[in-house]
C-alpha positions as CSV (number, residue, x, y, z in Angstrom):
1,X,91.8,93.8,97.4
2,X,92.8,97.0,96.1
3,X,93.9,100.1,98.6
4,X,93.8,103.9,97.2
5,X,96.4,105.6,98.1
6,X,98.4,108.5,96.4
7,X,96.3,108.9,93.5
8,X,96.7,105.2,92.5
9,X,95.6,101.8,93.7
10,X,98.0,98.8,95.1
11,X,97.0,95.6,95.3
12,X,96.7,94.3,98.8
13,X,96.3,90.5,100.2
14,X,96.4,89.5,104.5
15,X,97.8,86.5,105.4
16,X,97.2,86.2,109.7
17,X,94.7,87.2,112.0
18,X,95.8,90.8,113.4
19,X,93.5,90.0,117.0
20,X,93.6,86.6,118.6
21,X,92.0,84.7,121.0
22,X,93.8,84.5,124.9
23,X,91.4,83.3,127.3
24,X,88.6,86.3,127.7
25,X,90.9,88.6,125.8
26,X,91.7,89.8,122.0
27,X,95.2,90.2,121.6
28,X,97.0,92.1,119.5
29,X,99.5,91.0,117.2
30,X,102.3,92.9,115.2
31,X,101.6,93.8,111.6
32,X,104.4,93.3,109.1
33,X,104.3,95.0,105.5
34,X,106.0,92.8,103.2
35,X,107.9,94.5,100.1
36,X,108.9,92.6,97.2
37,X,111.8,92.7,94.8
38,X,112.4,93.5,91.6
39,X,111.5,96.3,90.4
40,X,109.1,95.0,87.9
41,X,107.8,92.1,90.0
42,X,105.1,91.4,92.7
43,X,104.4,89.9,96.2
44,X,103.8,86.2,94.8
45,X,108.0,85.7,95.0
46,X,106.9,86.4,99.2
47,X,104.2,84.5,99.1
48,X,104.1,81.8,100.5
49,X,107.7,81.6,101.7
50,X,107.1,84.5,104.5
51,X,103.9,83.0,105.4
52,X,105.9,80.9,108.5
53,X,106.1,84.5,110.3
54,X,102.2,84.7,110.1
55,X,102.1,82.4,113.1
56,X,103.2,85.3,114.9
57,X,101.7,87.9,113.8
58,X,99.6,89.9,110.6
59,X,101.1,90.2,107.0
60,X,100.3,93.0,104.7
61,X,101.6,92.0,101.2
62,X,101.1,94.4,98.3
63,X,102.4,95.2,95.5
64,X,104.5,98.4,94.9
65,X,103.1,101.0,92.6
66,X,103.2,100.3,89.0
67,X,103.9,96.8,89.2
68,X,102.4,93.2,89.7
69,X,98.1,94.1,90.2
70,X,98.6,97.2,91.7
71,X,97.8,100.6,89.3
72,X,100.5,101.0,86.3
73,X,100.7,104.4,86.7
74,X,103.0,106.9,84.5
75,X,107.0,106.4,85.0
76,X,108.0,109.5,86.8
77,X,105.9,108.0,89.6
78,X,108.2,104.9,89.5
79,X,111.0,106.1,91.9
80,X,112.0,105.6,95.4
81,X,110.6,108.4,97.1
82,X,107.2,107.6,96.0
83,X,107.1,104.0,96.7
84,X,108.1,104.9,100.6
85,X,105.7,107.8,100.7
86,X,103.2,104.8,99.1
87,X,103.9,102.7,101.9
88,X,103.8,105.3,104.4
89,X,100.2,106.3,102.8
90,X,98.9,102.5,103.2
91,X,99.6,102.2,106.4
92,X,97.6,105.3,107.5
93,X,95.3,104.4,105.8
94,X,95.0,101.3,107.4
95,X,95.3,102.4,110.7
96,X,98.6,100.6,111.8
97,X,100.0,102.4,114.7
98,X,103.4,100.2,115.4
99,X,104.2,99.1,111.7
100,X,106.8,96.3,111.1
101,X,108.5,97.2,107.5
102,X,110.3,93.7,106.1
103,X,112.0,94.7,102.7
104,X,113.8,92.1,100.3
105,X,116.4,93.0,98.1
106,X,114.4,96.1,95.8
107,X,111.6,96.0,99.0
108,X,114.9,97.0,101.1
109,X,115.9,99.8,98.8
110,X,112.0,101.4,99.8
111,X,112.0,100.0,103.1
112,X,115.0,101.9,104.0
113,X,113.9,105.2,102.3
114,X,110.8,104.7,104.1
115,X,112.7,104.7,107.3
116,X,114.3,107.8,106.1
117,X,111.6,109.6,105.3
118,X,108.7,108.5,107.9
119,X,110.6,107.5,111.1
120,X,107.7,109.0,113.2
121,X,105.6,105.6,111.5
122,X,107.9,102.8,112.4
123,X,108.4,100.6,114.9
124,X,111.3,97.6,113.6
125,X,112.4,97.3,110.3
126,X,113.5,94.5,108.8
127,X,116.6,94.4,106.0
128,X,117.1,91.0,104.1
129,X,119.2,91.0,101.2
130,X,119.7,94.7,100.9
131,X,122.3,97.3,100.6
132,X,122.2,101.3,101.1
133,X,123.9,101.4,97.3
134,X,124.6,99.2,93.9
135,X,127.9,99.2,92.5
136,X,128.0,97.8,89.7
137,X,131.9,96.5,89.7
138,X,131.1,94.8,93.0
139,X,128.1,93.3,91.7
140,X,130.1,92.0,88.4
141,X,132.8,91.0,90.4
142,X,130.3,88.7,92.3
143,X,128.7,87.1,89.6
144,X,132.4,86.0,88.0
145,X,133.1,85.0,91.6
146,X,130.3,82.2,91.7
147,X,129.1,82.0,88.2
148,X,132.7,82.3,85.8
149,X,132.8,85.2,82.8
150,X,129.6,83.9,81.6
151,X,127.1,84.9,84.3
152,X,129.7,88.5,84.7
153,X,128.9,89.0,81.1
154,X,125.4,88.1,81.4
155,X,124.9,90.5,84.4
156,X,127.0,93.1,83.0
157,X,124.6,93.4,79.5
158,X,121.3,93.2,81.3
159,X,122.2,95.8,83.9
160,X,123.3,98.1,81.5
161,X,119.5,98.3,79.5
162,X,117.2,94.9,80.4
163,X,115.6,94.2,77.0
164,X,113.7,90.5,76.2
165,X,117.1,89.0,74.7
166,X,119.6,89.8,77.9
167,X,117.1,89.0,80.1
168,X,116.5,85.7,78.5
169,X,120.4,84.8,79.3
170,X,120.7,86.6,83.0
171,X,117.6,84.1,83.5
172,X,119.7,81.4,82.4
173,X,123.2,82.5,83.7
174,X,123.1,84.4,86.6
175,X,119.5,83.9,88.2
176,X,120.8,80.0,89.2
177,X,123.1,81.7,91.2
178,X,121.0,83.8,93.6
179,X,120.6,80.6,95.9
180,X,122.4,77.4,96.8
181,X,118.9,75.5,96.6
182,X,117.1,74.4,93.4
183,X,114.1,76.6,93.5
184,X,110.8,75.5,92.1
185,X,110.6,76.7,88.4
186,X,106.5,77.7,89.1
187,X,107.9,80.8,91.7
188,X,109.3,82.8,88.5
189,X,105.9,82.4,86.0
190,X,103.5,83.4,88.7
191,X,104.2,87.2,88.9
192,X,102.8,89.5,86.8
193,X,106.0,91.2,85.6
194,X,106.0,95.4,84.7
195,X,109.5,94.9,82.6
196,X,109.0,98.4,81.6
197,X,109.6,99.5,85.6
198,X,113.1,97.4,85.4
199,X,114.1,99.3,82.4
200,X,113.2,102.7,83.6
201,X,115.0,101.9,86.9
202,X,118.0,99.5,86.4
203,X,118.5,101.8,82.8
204,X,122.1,103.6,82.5
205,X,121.8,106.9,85.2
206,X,119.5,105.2,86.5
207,X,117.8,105.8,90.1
208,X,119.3,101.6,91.0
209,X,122.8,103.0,90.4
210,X,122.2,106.5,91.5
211,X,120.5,106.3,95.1
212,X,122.9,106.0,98.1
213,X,121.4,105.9,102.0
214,X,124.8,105.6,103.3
215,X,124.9,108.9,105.3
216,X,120.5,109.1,106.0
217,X,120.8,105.7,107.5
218,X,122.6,107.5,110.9
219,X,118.9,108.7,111.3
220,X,117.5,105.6,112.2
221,X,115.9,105.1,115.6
222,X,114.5,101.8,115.7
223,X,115.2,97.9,116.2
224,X,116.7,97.5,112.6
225,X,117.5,93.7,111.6
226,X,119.8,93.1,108.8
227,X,120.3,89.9,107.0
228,X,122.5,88.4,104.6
229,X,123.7,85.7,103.0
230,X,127.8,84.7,102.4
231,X,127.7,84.1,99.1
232,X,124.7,86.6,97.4
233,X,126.0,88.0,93.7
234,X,123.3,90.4,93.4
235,X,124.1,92.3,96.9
236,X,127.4,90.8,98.1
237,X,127.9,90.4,101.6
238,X,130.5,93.4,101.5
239,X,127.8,96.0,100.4
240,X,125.7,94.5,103.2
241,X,128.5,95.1,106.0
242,X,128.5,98.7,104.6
243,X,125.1,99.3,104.7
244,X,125.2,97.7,108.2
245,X,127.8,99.5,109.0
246,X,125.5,103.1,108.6
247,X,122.6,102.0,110.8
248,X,124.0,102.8,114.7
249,X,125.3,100.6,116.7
250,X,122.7,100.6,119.4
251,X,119.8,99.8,116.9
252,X,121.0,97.2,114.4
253,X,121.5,93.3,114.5
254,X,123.4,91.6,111.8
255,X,123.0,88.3,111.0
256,X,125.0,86.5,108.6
257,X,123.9,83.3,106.9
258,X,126.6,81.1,105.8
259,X,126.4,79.1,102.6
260,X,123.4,80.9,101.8
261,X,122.5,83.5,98.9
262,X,120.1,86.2,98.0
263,X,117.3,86.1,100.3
264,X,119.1,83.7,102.7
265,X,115.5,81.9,103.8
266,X,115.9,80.0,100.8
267,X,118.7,78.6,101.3
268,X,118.3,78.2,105.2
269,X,114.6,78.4,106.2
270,X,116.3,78.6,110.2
271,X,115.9,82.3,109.2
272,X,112.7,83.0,110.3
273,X,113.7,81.7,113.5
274,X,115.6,84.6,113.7
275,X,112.8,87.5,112.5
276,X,110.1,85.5,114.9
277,X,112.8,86.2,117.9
278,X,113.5,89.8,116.7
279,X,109.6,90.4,116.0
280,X,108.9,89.5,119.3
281,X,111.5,91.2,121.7
């Protein structure tokens, strides 16, 4: 389905039942918004794999604003404040009291601006395979770490302007290195890719080098689950300690994932274990 919100449309899909069946009662469940990765992706790289959490409660994927089947609206609309305030519009406009926000990776980069901006509408968030910055010599340094000069090289020419010859060779270099486990080829030719929204946001001075919620993550006020994985290239375990570091004490839980890489339920699908635990607390 498709939501208006914002002046645009996202695309929406449920996976879960939001009220279930207890004896003479309808009980409530949780709702968690899912947010992708990317930019320039969609919801299908979540979709299935999150699914295991719908056991427990009600999943909202979408996609974010000018990418996957949601509206490809104009590029000054493609930034970081506007996808939180998007996400913050949805759920009003769905009617979720409590929200859940699960970001991955790009998804974190909103989800944590959304927490920023809209703390009044949150109830957990959930941080996998995130940080509060990009910098680029750690992420270079990570790629030469696991992958050799090759996959530093590779990374080091697509992040400086994506275009359909680097990212041809980060697909082949570095993207083999996001996870310990072979992942089936048919995940990465079902989205429907925006690679004009990776170019505009991962371009030189762009807002993926230039945004920092080190300082706005002390604002946080709720349950706030971080996860990452020991040996990620594209957020490095370091710049997930820091950004761990920023959320206080009395609201976060980090969990590290050893052996495991970007998005550490791939490599280690014990992982949900730990969200249905921290969901339900």
């Amino acid at each position: 389905m498709r939501i208006e919100v914002n002046n645009t449309r996202l695309y929406v899909d449920v996976v879960g039942s939001g009220l279930v069946a207890k004896g003479p009662m309808m009980v409530e469940r949780p709702v968690i918004f899912v947010l992708h990765g990317g930019p320039g992706f969609d919801h299908s790289t979540m979709k299935p794999a999150f699914n295991p959490l719908s056991e427990m409660s009600q999943l909202v994927y979408y996609d974010h604003r000018g990418q996957g089947r949601s509206d490809h609206d104009k590029p000054e609309n493609w930034n970081l404040n506007q996808w939180a305030d998007d996400l913050r519009a949805l759920i009003d406009t769905l009617g979720v009291e409590k929200p859940i926000v699960l970001g991955l990776s790009f998804g974190g980069f909103v989800a944590q601006n959304y927490a920023i901006r809209h703390p009044d509408r949150l109830h957990k968030l959930i941080l996998a395979s995130t940080v509060a910055r990009m910098v680029p010599q750690r992420v270079f340094d990570a790629f030469q770490k696991f992958g050799g000069d090759s996959a530093r090289l590779a990374a080091e020419d697509f992040w400086a302007g994506p275009n359909t010859e680097n990212s041809a060779v980060y697909m082949k270099e570095c993207m083999p290195l996001y996870s310990r486990v072979e992942q089936d080829p048919d995940i990465i030719r079902r989205p429907v890719m925006a690679p004009d929204v990776i170019s505009h946001f991962s371009r030189e001075g762009g807002e993926n080098w230039s945004f920092d919620f080190r300082e706005q993550l002390s604002t946080i006020r709720c349950p706030t689950l971080v996860t990452a994985g020991d040996i990620d290239p594209i957020t490095p375990i370091e710049a997930v300690e820091e950004m761990a570091d920023n959320i206080p004490k009395e609201f976060v839980q980090y969990e590290v994932f050893e052996n495991c890489g970007h998005g550490v339920h791939r490599d280690d699908p014990g992982a949900f274990e730990v969200m249905k635990k921290f969901i339900g607390q």
